[in-house]
C-alpha positions in Angstrom: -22.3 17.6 3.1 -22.4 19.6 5.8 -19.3 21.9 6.9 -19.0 19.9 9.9 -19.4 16.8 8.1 -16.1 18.7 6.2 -14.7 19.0 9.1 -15.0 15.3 10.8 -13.6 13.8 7.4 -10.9 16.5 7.7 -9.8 15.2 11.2 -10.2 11.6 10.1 -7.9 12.2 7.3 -5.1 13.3 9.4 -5.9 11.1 12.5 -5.7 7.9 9.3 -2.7 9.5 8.4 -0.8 9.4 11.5 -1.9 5.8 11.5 0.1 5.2 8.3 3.0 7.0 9.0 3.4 5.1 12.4 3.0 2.3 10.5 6.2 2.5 8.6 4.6 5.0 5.4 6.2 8.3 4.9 4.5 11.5 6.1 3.5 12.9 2.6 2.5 9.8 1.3 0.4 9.2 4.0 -1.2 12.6 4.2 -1.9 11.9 -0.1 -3.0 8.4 0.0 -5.5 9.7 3.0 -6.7 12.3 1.1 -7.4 9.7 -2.1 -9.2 7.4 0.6 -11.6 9.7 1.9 -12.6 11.1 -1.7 -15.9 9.0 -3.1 -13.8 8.9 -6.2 -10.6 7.6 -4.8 -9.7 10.2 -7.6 -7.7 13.8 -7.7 -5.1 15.7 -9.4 -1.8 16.8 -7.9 -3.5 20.5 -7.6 -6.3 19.1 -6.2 -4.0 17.2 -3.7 -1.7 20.5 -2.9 -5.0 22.3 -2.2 -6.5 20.0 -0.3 -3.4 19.3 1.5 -1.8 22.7 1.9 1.3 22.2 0.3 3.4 22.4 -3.0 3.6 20.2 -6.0 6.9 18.9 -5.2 5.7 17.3 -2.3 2.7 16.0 -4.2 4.9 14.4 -6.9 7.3 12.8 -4.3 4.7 11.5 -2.5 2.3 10.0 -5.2 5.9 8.9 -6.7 6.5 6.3 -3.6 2.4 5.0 -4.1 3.1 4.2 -7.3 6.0 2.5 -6.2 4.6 1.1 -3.7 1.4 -0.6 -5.2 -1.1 1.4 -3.7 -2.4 3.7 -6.4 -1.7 4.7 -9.8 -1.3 7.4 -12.0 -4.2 8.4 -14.9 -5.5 11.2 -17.4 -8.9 11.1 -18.7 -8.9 11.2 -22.8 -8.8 14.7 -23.7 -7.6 15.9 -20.3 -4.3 18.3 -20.0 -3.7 16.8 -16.0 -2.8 13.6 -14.8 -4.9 12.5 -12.1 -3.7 9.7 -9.1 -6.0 7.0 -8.1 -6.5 4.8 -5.9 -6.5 1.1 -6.6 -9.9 -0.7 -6.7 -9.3 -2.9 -4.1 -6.1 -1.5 -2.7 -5.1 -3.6 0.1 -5.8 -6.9 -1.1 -3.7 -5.5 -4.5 -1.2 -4.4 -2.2 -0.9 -7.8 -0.6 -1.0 -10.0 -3.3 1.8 -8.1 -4.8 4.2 -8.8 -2.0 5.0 -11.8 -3.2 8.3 -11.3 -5.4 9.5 -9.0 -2.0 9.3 -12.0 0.5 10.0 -14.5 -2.1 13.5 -12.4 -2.7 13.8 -12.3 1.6 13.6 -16.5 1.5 15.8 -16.6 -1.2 18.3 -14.5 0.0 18.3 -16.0 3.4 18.7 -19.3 1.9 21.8 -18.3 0.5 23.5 -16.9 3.7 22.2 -20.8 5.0 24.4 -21.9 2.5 27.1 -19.7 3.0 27.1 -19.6 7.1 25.8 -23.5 7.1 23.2 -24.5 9.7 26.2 -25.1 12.3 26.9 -21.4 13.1 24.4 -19.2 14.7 24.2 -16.6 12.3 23.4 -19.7 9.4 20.5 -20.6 12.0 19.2 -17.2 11.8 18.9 -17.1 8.3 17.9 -20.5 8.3 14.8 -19.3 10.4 14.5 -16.6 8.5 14.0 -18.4 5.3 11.7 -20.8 7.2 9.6 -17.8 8.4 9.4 -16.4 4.8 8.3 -19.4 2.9 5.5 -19.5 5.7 4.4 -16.5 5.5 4.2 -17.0 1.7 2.4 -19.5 1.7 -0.1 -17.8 4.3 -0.3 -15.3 2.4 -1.3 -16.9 -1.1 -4.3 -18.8 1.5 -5.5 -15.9 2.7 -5.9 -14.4 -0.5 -7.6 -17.5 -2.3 -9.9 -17.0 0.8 -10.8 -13.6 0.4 -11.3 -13.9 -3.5 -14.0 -16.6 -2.3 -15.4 -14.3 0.5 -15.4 -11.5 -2.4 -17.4 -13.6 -4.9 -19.5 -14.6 -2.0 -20.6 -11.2 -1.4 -21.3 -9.8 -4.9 -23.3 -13.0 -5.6 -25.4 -12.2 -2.8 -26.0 -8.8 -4.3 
C-alpha cells in the first residue's frame, strides 16, 4: 500500500465515521468500529485502536464496550495471547439486523399495553395503537428481508 493509499483509507475512515455518528452511533464508537471496517482483518487490539486512533485506552474500552453491546463486534484473544483483540462480526449488518428483534418486539409489546391502558378511544391509546401496528410490521418485514438475503447469500457462494 502506498502512503497515499494510507492516506485515502485514512480520510475514508473519518468521512464513514461521521456517517455513523450522524446516524445516531456515538463519536468513539464510530471512530473504532471504522477503524475495524477498513482493516482486511476486521481485527485489532485496543493499542492497536489507540494508535491508530490517537487516543487513550479509556476511550477505546468505552467505545468497544457499546459495540459489544450493541451487536456489532465482539471481543477475542488468540490462544496463547496476553491481549484481547475486538472484531468485527462476519457479516455485521445482517447480524446486527436480525438481532433487533427482542428490541421491536419489546416496543409492540409495550405499546400494546398503553392500548390497553389508554383504550383505542383516546388519542394517546391511538398513538400507541399505531405504534404497535407499526412495530409488528416492521417485524415482520424485517424477518422477510432477512429470509431473502440468506437466499441471495446462498445464491452467491453457490455460484462461486
Amino acid at each position: 500500500m502506498t502512503r497515499a493509499d494510507e492516506g485515502a483509507i485514512a480520510v475514508f475512515q473519518e468521512r464513514f465515521a461521521q456517517i455513523m455518528v450522524e446516524s445516531g452511533m456515538p463519536r468513539m464508537a464510530s471512530r473504532v468500529y471504522a477503524a475495524l471496517l477498513v482493516t482486511d482483518s476486521g481485527k485489532l487490539s485496543a493499542a492497536e485502536l489507540a494508535e491508530r486512533l490517537g487516543v487513550g485506552a479509556s476511550a477505546i474500552s468505552g467505545a468497544v464496550k457499546y459495540l459489544v453491546q450493541v451487536r456489532l463486534v465482539e471481543r477475542g484473544r488468540e490462544p496463547g495471547a496476553r491481549h484481547d483483540f475486538c472484531r468485527i462480526h462476519e457479516h455485521t449488518w445482517s447480524h446486527f439486523v436480525s438481532q433487533s428483534d427482542p428490541m421491536l418486539a419489546r416496543v409492540q409489546v409495550g405499546a400494546d399495553e398503553g392500548v390497553a391502558v389508554l383504550g383505542l378511544d383516546s388519542p394517546a391509546g391511538r398513538r400507541l395503537d399505531e405504534t404497535r401496528r407499526f412495530f409488528a410490521f416492521i417485524r415482520e418485514e424485517v424477518n422477510q428481508s432477512m429470509a431473502k438475503w440468506r437466499r441471495l447469500q446462498e445464491a452467491e457462494r453457490e455460484a462461486g
